[in-house]
C-alpha positions in Angstrom: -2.7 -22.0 -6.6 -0.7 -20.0 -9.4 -3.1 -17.3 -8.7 -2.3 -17.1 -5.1 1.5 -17.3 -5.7 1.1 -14.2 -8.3 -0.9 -12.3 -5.5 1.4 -13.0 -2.9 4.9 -12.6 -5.0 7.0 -9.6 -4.4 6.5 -7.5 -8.1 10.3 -8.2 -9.6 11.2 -4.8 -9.2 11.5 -5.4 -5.4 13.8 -8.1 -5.6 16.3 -7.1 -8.2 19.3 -7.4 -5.1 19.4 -3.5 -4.6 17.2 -3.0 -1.1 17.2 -5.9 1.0 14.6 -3.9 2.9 12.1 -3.7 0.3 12.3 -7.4 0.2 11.6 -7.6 3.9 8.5 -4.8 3.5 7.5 -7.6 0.6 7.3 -10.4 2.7 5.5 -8.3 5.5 3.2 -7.2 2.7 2.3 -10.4 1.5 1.7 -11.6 5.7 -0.2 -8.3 6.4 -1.6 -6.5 3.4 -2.0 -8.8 0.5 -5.5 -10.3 1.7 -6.8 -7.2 0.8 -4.2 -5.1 -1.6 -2.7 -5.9 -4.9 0.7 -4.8 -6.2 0.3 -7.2 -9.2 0.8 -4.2 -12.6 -2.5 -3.9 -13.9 -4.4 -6.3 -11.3 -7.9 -5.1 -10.2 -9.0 -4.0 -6.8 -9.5 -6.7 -4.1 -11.0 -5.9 -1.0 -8.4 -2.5 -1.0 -7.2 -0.9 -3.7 -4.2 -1.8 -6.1 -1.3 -0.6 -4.2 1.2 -0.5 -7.3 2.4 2.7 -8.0 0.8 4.1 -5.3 4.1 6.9 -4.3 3.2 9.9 -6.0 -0.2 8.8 -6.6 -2.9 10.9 -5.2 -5.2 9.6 -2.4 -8.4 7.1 -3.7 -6.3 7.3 -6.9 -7.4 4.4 -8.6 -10.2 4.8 -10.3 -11.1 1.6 -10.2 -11.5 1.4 -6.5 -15.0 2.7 -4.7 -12.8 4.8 -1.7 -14.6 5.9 1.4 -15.9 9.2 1.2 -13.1 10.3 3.6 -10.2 9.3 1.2 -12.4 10.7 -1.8 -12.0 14.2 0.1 -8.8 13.9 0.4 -8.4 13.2 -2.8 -10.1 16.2 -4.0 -8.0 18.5 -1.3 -5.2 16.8 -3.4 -3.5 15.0 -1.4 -1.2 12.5 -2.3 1.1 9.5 -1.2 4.8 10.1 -0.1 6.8 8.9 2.6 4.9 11.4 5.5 1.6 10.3 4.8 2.1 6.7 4.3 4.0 6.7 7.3 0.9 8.1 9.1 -1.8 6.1 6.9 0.2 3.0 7.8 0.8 4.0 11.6 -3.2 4.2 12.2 -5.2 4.8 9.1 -8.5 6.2 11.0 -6.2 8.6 12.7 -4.9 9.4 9.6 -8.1 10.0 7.6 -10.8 9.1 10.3 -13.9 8.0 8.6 -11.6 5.9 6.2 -12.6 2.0 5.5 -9.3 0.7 6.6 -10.0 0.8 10.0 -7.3 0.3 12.3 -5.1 -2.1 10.6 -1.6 -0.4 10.9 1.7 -1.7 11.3 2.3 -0.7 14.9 6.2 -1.2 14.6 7.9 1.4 12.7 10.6 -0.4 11.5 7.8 -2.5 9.9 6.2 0.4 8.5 9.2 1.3 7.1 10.0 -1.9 5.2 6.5 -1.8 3.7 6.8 1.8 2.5 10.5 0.9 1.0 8.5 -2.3 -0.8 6.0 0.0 -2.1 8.3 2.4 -3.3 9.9 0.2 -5.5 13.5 0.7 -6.7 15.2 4.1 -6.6 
């Protein structure tokens, strides 16, 4: 139970009172996103990769995660997460990077992709 409540917490940085829009990207992220994606510092992959840090990060960045081999070459192309791609990734990741093993679970909504992108951005 503790577990799960660690998993599924907003990381503190997101609720320290100065973007009420991360927090509402932090609850869709624990609805949508957390069955499969950590944001927990230093937690390992789940079924996705660890998701903290992730702006600035380059694509298949964590090297603890097995990335499809579409991610992996973008990766190499050096590519790398800002607010563009995530928008895209999060819009319709096969579109995005077709071949990638997200599928098609994107936010459809972008006012929700928006709140998930400010929640992974952590504070400015």
């Amino acid at each position: 139970m503790l577990l799960a409540a660690l998993l599924l917490a907003p990381p503190a940085w997101a609720q320290d009172g100065s973007a009420i829009f991360a927090q509402e990207g932090g609850a869709l992220f624990a609805r949508r996103c957390a069955s499969c994606h950590s944001v927990a510092m230093d937690a390992p992959p789940m079924a996705g990769p660890n998701l903290r840090g992730v702006f600035g990060r380059r694509v298949a960045g964590d090297p603890r995660f097995d990335y499809s081999p579409a991610l992996r070459r973008a990766r190499d192309a050096g590519d790398a997460w800002d607010d563009e791609r995530l928008m895209r990734y999060l819009d319709d990741p096969e579109e995005a990077y077709p071949g990638s093993w997200m599928g098609a679970n994107g936010l459809p909504e972008e006012d929700e992709r928006r709140a998930v992108a400010a929640f992974l951005r952590g504070p400015e």
